[in-house]
PDB file of the backbone (N, CA, C, O) and the ligand in Angstrom, with CONECT records:
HET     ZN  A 101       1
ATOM      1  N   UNK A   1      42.663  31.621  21.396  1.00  0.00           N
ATOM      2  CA  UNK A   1      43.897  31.422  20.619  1.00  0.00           C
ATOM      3  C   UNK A   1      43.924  32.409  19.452  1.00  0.00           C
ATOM      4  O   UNK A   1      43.045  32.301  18.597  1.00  0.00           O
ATOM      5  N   UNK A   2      44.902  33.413  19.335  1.00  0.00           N
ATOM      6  CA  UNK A   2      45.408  34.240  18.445  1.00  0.00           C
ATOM      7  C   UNK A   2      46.059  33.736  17.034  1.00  0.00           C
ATOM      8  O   UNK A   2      46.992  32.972  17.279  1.00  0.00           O
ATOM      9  N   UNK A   3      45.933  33.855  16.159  1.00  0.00           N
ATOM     10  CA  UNK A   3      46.634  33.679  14.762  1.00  0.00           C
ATOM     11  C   UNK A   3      47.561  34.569  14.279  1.00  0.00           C
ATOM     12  O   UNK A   3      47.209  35.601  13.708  1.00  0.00           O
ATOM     13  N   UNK A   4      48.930  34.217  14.484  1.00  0.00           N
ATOM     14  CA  UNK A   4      49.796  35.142  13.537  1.00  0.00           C
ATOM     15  C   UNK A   4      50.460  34.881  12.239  1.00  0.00           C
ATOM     16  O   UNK A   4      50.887  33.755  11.987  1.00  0.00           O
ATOM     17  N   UNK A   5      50.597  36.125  11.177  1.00  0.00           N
ATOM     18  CA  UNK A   5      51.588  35.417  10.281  1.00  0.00           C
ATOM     19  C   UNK A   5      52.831  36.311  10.488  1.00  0.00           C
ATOM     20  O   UNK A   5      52.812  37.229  11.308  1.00  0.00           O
ATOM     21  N   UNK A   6      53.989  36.007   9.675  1.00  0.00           N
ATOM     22  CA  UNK A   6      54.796  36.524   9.530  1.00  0.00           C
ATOM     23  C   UNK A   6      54.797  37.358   8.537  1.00  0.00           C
ATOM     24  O   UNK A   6      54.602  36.407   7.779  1.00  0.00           O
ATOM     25  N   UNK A   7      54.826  38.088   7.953  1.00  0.00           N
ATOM     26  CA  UNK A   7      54.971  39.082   6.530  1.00  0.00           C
ATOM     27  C   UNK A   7      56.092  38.699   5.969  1.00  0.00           C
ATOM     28  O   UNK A   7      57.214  38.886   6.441  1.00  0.00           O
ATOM     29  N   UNK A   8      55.703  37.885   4.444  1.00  0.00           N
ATOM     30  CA  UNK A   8      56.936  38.087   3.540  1.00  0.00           C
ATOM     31  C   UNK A   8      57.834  38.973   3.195  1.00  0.00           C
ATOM     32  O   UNK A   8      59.016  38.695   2.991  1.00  0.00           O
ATOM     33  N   UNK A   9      57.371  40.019   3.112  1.00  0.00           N
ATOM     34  CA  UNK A   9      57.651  41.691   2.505  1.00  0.00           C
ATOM     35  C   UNK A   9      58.433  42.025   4.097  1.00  0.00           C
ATOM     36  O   UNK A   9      59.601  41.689   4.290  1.00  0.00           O
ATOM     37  N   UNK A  10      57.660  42.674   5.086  1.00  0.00           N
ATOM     38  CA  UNK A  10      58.160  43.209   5.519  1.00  0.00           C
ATOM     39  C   UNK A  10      58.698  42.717   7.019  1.00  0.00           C
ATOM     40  O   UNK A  10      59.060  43.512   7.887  1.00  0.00           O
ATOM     41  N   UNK A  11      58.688  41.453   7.152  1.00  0.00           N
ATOM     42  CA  UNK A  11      58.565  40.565   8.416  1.00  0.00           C
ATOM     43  C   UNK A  11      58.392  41.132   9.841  1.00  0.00           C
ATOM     44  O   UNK A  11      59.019  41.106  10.900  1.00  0.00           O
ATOM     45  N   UNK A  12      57.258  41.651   9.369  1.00  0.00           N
ATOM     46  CA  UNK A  12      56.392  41.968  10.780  1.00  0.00           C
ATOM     47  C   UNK A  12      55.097  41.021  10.812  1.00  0.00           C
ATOM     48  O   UNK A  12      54.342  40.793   9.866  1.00  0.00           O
ATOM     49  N   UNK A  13      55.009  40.476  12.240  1.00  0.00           N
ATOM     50  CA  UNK A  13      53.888  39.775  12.295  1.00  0.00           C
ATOM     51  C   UNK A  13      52.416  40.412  12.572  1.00  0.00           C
ATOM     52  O   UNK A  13      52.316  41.395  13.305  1.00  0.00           O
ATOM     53  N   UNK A  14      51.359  39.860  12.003  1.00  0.00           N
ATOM     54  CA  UNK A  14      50.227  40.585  12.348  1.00  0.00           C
ATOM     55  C   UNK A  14      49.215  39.355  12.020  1.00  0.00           C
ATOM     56  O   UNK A  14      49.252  38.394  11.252  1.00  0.00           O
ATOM     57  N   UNK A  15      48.305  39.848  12.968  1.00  0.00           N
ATOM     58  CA  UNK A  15      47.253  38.567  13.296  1.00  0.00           C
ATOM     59  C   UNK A  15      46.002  38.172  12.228  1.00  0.00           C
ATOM     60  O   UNK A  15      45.560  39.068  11.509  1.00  0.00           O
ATOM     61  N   UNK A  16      45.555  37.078  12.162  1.00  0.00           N
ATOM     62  CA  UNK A  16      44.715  36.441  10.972  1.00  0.00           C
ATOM     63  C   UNK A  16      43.337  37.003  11.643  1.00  0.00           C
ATOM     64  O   UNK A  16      43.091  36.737  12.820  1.00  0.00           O
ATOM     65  N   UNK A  17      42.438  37.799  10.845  1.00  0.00           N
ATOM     66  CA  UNK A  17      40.840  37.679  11.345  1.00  0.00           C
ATOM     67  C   UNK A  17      40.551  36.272  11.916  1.00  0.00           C
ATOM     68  O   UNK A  17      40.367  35.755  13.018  1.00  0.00           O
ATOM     69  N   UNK A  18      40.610  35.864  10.433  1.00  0.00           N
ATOM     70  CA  UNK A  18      40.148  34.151  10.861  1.00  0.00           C
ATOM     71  C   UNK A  18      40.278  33.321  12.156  1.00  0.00           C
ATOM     72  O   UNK A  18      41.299  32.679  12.405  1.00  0.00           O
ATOM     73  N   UNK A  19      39.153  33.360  13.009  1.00  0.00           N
ATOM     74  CA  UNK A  19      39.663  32.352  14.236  1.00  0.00           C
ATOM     75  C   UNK A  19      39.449  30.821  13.479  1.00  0.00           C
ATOM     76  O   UNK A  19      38.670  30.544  12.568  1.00  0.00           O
ATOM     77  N   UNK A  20      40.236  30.104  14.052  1.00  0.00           N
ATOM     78  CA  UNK A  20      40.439  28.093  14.147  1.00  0.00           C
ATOM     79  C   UNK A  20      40.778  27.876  15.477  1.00  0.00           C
ATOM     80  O   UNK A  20      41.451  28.498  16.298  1.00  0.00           O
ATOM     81  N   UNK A  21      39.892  26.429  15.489  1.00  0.00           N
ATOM     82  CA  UNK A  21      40.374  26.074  17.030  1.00  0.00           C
ATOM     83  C   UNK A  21      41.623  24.911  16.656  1.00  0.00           C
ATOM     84  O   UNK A  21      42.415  24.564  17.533  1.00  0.00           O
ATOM     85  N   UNK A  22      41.695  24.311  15.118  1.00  0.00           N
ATOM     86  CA  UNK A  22      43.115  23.701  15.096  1.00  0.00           C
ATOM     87  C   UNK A  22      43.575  23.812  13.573  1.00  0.00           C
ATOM     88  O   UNK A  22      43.055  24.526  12.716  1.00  0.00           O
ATOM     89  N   UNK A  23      44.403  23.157  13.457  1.00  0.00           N
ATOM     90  CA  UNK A  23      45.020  23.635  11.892  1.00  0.00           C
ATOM     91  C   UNK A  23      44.077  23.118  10.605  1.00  0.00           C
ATOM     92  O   UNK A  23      43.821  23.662   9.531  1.00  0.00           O
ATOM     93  N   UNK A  24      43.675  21.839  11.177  1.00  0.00           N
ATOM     94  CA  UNK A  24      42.514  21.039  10.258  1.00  0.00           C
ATOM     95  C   UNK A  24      41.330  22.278  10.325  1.00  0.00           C
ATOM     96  O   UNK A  24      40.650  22.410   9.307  1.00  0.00           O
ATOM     97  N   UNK A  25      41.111  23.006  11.248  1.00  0.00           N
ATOM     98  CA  UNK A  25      39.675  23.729  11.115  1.00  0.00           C
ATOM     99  C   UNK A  25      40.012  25.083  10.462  1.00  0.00           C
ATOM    100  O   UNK A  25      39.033  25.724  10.081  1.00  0.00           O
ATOM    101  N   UNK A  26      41.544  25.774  10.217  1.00  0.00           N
ATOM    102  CA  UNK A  26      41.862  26.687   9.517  1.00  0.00           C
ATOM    103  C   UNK A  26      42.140  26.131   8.210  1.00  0.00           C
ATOM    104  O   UNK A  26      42.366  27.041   7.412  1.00  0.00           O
ATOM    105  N   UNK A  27      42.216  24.830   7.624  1.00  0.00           N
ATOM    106  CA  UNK A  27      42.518  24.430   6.675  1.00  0.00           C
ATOM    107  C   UNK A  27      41.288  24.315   5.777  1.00  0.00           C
ATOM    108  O   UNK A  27      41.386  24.239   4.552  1.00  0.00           O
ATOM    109  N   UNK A  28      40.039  24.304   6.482  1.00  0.00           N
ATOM    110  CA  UNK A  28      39.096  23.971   6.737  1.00  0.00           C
ATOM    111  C   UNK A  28      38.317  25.335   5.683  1.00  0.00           C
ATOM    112  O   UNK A  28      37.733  25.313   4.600  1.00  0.00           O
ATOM    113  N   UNK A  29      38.779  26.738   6.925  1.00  0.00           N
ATOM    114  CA  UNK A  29      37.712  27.780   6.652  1.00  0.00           C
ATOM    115  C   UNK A  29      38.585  28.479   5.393  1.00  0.00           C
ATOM    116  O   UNK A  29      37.976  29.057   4.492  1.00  0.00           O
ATOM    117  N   UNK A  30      40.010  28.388   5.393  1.00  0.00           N
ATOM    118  CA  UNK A  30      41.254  29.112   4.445  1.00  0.00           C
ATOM    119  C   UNK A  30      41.521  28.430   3.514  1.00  0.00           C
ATOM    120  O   UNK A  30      41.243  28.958   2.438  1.00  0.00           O
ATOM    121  N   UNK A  31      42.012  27.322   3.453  1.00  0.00           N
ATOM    122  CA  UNK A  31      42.230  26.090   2.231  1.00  0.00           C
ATOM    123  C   UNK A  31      44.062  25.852   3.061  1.00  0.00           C
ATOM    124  O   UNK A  31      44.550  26.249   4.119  1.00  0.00           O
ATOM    125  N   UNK A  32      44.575  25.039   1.938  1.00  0.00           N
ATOM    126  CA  UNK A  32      46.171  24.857   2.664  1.00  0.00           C
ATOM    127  C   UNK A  32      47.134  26.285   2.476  1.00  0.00           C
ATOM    128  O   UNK A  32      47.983  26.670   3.280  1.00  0.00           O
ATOM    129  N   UNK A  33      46.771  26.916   1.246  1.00  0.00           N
ATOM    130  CA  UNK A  33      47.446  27.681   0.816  1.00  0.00           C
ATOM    131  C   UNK A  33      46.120  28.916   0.755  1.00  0.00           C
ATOM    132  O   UNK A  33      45.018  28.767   0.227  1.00  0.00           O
ATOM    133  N   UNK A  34      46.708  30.270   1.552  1.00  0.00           N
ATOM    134  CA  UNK A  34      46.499  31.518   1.213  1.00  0.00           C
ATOM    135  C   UNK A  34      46.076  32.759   1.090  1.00  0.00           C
ATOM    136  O   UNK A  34      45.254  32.980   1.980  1.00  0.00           O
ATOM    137  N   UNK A  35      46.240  33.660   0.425  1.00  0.00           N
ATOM    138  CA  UNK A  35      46.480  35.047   0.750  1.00  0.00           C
ATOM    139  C   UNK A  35      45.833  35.267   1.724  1.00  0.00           C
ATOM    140  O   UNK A  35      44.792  34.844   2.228  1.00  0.00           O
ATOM    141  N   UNK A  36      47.168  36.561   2.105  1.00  0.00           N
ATOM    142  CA  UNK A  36      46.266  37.488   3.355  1.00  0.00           C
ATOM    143  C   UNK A  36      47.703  38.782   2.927  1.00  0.00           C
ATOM    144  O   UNK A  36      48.825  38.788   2.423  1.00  0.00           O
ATOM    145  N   UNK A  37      46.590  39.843   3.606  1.00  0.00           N
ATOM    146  CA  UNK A  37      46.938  40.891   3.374  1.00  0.00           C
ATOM    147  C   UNK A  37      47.757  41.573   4.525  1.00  0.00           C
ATOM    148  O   UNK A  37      47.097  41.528   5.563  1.00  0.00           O
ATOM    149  N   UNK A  38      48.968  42.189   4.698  1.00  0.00           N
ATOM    150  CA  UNK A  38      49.588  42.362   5.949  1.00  0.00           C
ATOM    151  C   UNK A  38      49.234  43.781   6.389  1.00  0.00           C
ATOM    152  O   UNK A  38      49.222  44.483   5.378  1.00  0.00           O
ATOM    153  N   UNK A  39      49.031  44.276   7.147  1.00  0.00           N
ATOM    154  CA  UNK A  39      48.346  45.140   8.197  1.00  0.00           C
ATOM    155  C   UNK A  39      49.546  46.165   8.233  1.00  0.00           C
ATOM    156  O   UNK A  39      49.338  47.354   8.477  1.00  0.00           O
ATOM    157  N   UNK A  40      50.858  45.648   7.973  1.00  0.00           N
ATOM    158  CA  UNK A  40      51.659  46.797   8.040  1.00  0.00           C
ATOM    159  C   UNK A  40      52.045  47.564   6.685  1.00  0.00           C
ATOM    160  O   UNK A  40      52.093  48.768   6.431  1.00  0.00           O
ATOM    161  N   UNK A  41      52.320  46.350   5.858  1.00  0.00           N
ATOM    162  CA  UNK A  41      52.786  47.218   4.501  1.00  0.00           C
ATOM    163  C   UNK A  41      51.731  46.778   3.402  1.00  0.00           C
ATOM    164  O   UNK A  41      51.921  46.987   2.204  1.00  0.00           O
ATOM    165  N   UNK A  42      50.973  46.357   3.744  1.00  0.00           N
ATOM    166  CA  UNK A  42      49.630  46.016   2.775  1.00  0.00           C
ATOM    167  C   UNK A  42      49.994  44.930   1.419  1.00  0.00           C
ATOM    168  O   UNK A  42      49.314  44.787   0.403  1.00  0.00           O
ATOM    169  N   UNK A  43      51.315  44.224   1.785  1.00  0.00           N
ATOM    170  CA  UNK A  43      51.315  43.711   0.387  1.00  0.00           C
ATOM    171  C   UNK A  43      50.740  42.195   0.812  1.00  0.00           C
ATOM    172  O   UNK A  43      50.968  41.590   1.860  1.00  0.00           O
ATOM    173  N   UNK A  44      49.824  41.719  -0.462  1.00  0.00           N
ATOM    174  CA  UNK A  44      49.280  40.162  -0.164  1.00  0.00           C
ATOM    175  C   UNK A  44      50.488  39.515  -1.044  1.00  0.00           C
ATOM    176  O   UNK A  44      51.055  39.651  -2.128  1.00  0.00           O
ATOM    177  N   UNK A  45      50.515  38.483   0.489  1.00  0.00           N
ATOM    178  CA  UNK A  45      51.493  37.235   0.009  1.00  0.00           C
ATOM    179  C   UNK A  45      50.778  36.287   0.048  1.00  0.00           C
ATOM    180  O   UNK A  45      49.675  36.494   0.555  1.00  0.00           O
ATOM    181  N   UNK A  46      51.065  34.929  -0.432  1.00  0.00           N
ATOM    182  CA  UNK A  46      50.737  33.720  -0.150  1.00  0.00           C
ATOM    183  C   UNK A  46      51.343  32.846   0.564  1.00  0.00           C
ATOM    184  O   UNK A  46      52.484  32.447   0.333  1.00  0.00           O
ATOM    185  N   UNK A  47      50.344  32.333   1.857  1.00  0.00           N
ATOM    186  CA  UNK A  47      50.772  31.791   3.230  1.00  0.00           C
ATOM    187  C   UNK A  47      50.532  30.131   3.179  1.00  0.00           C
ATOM    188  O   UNK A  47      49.533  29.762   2.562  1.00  0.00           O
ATOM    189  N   UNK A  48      51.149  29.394   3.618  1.00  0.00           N
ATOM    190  CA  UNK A  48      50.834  28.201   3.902  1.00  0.00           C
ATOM    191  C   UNK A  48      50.094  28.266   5.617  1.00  0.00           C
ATOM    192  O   UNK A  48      50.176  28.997   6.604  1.00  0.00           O
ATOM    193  N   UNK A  49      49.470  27.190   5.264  1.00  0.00           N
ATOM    194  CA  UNK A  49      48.891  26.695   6.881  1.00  0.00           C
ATOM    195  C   UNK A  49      49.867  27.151   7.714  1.00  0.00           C
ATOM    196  O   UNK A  49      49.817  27.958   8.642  1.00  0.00           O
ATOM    197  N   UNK A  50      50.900  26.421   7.180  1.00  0.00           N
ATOM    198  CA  UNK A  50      52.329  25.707   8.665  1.00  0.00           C
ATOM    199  C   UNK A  50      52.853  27.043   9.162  1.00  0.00           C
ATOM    200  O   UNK A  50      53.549  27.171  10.169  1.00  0.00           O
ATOM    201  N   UNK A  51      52.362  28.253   8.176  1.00  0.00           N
ATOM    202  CA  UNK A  51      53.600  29.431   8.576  1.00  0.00           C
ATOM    203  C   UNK A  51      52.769  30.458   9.719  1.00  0.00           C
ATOM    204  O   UNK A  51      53.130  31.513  10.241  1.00  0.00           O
ATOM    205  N   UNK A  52      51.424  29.611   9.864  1.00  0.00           N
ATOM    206  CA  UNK A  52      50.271  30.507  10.964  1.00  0.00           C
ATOM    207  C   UNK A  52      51.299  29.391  12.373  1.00  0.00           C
ATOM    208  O   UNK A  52      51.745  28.257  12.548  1.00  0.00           O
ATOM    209  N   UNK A  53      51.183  30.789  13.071  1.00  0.00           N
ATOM    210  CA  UNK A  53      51.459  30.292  14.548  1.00  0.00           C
ATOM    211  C   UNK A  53      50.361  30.983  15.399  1.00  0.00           C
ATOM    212  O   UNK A  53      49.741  32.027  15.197  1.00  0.00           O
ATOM    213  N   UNK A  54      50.296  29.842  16.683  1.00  0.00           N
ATOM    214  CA  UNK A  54      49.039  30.382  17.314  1.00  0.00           C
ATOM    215  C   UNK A  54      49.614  30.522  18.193  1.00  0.00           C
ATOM    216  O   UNK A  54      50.619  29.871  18.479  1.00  0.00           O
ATOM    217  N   UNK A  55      48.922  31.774  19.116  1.00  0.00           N
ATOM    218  CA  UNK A  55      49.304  31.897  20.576  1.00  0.00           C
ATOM    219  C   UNK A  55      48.595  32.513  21.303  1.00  0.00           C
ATOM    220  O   UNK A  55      48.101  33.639  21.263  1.00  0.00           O
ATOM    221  N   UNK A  56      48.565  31.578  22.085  1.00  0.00           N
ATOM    222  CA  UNK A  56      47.569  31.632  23.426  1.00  0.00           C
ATOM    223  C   UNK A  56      47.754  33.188  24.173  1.00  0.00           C
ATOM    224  O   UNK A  56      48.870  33.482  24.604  1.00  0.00           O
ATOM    225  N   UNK A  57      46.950  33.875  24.266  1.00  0.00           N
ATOM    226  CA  UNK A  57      46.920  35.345  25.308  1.00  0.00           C
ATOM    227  C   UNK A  57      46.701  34.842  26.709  1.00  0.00           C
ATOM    228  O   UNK A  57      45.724  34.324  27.250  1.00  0.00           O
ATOM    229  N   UNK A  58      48.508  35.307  27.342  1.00  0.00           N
ATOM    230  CA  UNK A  58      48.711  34.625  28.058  1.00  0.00           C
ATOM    231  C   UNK A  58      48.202  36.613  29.196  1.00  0.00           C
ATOM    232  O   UNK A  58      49.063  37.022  29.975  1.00  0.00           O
ATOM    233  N   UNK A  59      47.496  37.051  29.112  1.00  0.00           N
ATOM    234  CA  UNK A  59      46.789  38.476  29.342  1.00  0.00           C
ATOM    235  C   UNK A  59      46.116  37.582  31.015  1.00  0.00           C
ATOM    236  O   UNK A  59      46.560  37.605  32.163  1.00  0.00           O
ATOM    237  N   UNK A  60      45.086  36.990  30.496  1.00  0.00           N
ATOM    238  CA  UNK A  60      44.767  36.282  31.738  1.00  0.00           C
ATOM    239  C   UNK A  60      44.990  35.862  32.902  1.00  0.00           C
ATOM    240  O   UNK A  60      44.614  35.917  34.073  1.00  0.00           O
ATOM    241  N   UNK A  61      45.566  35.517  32.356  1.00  0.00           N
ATOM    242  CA  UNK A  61      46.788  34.373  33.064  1.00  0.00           C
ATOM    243  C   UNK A  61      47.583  35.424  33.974  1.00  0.00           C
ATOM    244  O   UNK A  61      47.456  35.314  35.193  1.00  0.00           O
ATOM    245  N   UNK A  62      48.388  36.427  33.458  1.00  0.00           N
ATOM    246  CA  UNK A  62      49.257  37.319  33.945  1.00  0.00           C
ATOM    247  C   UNK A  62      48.390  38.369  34.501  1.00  0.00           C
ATOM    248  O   UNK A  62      49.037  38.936  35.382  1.00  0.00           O
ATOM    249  N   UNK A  63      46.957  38.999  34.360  1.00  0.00           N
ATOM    250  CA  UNK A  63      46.664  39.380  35.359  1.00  0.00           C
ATOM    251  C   UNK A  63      45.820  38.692  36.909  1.00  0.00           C
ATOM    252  O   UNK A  63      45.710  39.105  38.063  1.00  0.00           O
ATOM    253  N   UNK A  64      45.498  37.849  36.400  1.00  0.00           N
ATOM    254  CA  UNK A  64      44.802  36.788  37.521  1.00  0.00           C
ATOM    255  C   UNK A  64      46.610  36.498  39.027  1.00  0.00           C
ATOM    256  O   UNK A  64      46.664  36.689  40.241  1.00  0.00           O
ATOM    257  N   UNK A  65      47.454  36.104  38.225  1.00  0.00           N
ATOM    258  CA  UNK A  65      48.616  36.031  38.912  1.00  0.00           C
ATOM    259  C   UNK A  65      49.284  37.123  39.414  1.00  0.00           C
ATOM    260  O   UNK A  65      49.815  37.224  40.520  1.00  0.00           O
ATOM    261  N   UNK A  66      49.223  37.950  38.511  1.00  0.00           N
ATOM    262  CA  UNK A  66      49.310  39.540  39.201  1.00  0.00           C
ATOM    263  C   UNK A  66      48.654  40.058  40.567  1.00  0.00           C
ATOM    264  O   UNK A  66      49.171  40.442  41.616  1.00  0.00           O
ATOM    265  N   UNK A  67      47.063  39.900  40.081  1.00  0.00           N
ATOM    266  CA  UNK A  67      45.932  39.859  41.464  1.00  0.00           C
ATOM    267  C   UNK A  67      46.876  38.965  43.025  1.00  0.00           C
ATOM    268  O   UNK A  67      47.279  39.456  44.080  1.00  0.00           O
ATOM    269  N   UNK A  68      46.919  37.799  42.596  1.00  0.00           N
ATOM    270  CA  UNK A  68      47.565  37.129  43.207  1.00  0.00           C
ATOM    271  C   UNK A  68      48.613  37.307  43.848  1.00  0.00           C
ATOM    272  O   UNK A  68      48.575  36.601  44.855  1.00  0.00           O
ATOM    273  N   UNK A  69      49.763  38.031  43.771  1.00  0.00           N
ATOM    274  CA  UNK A  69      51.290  38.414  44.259  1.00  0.00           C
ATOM    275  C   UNK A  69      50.154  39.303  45.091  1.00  0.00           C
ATOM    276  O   UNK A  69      49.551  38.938  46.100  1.00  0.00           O
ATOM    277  N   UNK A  70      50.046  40.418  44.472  1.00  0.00           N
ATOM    278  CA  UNK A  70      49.261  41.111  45.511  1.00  0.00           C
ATOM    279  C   UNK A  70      48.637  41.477  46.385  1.00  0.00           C
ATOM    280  O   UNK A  70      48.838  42.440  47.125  1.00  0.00           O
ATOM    281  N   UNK A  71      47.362  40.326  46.375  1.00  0.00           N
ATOM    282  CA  UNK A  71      46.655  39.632  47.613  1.00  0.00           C
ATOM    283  C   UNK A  71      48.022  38.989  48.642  1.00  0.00           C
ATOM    284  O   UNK A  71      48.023  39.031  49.872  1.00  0.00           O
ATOM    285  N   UNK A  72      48.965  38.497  47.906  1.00  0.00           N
ATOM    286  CA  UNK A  72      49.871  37.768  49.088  1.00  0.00           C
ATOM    287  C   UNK A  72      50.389  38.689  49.662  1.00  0.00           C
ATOM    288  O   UNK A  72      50.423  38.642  50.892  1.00  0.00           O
ATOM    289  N   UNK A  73      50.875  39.652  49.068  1.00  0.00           N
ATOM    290  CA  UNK A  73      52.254  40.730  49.504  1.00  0.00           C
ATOM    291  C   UNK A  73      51.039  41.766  50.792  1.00  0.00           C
ATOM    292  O   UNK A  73      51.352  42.012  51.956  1.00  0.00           O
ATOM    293  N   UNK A  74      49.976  42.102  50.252  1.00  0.00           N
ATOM    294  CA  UNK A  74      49.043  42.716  51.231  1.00  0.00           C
ATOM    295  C   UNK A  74      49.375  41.535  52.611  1.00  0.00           C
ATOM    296  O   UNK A  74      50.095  41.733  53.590  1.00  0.00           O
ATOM    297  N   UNK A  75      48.610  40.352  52.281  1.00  0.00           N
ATOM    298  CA  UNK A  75      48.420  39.400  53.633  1.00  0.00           C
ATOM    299  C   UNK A  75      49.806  39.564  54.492  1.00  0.00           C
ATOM    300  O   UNK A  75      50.014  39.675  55.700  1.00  0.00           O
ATOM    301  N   UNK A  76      50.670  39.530  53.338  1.00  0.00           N
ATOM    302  CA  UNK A  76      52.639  39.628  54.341  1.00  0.00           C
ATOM    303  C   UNK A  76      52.368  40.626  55.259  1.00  0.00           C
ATOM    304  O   UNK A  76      52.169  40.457  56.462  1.00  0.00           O
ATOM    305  N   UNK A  77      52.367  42.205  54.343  1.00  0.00           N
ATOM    306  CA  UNK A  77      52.122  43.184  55.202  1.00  0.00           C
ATOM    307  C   UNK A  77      51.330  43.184  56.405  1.00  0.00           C
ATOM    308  O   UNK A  77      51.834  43.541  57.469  1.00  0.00           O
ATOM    309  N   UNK A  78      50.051  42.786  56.317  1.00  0.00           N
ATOM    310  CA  UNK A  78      49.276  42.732  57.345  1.00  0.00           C
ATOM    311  C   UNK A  78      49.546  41.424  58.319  1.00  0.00           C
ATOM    312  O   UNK A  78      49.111  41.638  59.451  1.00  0.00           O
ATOM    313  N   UNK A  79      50.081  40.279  58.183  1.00  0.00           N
ATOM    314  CA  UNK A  79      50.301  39.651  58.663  1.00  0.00           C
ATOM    315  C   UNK A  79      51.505  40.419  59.918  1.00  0.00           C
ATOM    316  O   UNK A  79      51.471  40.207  61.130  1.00  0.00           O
ATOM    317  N   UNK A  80      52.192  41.045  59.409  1.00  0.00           N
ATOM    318  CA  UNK A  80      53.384  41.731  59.868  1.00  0.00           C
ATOM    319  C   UNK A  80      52.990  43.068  60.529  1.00  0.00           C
ATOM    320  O   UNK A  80      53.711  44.035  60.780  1.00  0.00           O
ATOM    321  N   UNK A  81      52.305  42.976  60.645  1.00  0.00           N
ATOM    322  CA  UNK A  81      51.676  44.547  60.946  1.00  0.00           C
ATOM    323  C   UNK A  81      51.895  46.282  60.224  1.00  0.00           C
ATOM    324  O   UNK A  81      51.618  47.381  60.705  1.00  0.00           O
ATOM    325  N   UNK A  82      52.472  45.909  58.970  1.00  0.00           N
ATOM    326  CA  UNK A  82      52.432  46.857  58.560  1.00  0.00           C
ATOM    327  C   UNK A  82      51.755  47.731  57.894  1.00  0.00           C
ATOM    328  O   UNK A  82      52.280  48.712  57.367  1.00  0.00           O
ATOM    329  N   UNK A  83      50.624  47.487  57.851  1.00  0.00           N
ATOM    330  CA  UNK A  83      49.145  48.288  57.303  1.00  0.00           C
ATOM    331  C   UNK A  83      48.677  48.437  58.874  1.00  0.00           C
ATOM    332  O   UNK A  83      47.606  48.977  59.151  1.00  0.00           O
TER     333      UNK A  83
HETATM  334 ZN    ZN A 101      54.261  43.419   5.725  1.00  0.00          ZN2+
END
């Protein structure tokens, strides 16, 4: 699970070092409130917990299923005789 914030300044999102596996355990290693520095325009704002969104890298997922179409679309072909 990925951590993003939003940038006050320049609202581009860019991701937290900090890994958490839930909001209690980022509340945990960060406190409720704060700074981080944005990756695009360098200005530190102050973040609440609530404004981190997490998201799952769905990378996996989409190449494992990728593999998958593929293996099928081969079997079609060959099923069909076209290889
Ligand atoms: Zn920014």
């Amino acid at each position: 699970m990925k951590l993003e914030l939003l940038c006050h300044s320049c609202k581009e999102k860019f991701k937290l070092k900090q890994k958490a596996s839930s909001r209690q355990d980022l509340i945990l290693k960060l406190g409720e409130y704060f700074v981080q520095r944005c990756k695009h325009c360098g200005s530190n704002s102050e973040y609440h917990v609530n404004d981190v969104k997490a998201t799952t890298s769905g990378s996996l997922i989409g190449a494992v299923s990728g593999v998958l179409v593929m293996v099928g679309i081969s079997v079609l072909f060959w099923e069909n005789g076209y290889i």
